[in-house]
N, C-alpha and C positions, 0 to 999 in steps of 0.2 A: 646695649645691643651686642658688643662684645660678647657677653656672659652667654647670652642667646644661641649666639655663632656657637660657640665653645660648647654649648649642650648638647643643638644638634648634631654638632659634628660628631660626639661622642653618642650619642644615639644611631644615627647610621652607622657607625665605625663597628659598633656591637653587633650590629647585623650582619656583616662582612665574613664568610668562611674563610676557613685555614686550609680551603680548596674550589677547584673548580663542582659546582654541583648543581649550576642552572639556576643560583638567587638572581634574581633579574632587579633593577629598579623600582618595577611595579610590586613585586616582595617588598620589597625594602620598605615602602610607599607605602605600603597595604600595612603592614608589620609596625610603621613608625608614626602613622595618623599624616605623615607629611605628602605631599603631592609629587609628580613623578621629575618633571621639573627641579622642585629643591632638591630633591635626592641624588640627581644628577650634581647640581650645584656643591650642595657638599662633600661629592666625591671628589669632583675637581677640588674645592678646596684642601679636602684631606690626602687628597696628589702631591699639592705646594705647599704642604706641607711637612711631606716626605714618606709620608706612606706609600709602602709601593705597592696600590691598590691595582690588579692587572683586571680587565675587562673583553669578554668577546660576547657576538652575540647569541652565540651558541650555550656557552658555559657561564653567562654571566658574571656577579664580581666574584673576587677571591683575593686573599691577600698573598700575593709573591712569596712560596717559600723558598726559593733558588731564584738567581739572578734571570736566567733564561725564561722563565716565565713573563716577563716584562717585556720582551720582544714582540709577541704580538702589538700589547696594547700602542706602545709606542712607536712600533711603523703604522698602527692605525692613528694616533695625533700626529704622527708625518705626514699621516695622508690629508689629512682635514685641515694642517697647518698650510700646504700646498695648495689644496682648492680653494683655501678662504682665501692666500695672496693671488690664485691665479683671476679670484674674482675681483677682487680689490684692485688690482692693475688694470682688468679690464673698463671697471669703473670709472676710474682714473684717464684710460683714456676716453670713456666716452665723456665725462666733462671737460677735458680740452677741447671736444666735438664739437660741444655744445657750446663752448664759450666764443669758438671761432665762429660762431653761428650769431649769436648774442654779438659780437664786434658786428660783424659783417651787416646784421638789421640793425644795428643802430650808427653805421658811419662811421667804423673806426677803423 
């Protein structure tokens, strides 16, 4: 499965311009047999991996050629790192809600 990982990755990676020019995911998708989903996936993985793949949704990918290009992308995973904890806490307390709820019906 490894090998796998290690192909696709390289296959989407080949996709990826050496600029901003509108390749979107669904390119990528379309261009790779693979579906819009994985190609997202393997971009993340080819992220953590150290490629400094930058993304908007204007200009779709591009491979970083100066640092400054990477500023977008990553106040936008700040942003999405921030809404998924602001969700995640909210959760969090609504199962304390709900547990005081759960005590309270059952005599505790």
């Amino acid at each position: 499965m490894k090998g796998d990982i290690e192909f696709l990755k390289e296959l989407v990676l080949q996709e990826i311009p050496a600029e901003p020019c509108g390749k979107h995911h669904k390119n990528i998708a379309f261009n790779t047999g693979l579906n819009c989903r994985d190609v997202r996936i393997l971009i993340q993985k080819l992220r953590d991996d150290g490629y400094p793949i930058c993304g908007t949704p204007q200009d779709g990918y591009w491979i970083a050629r100066y640092s400054g290009e990477l500023n977008i992308t990553i106040k936008t995973l700040q942003n999405h790192c921030d809404s998924a904890m602001t969700t995640m806490n909210a959760l969090i307390e609504a199962q304390k809600q709900l547990q005081k709820q759960e005590a309270l019906n059952n005599g505790y």
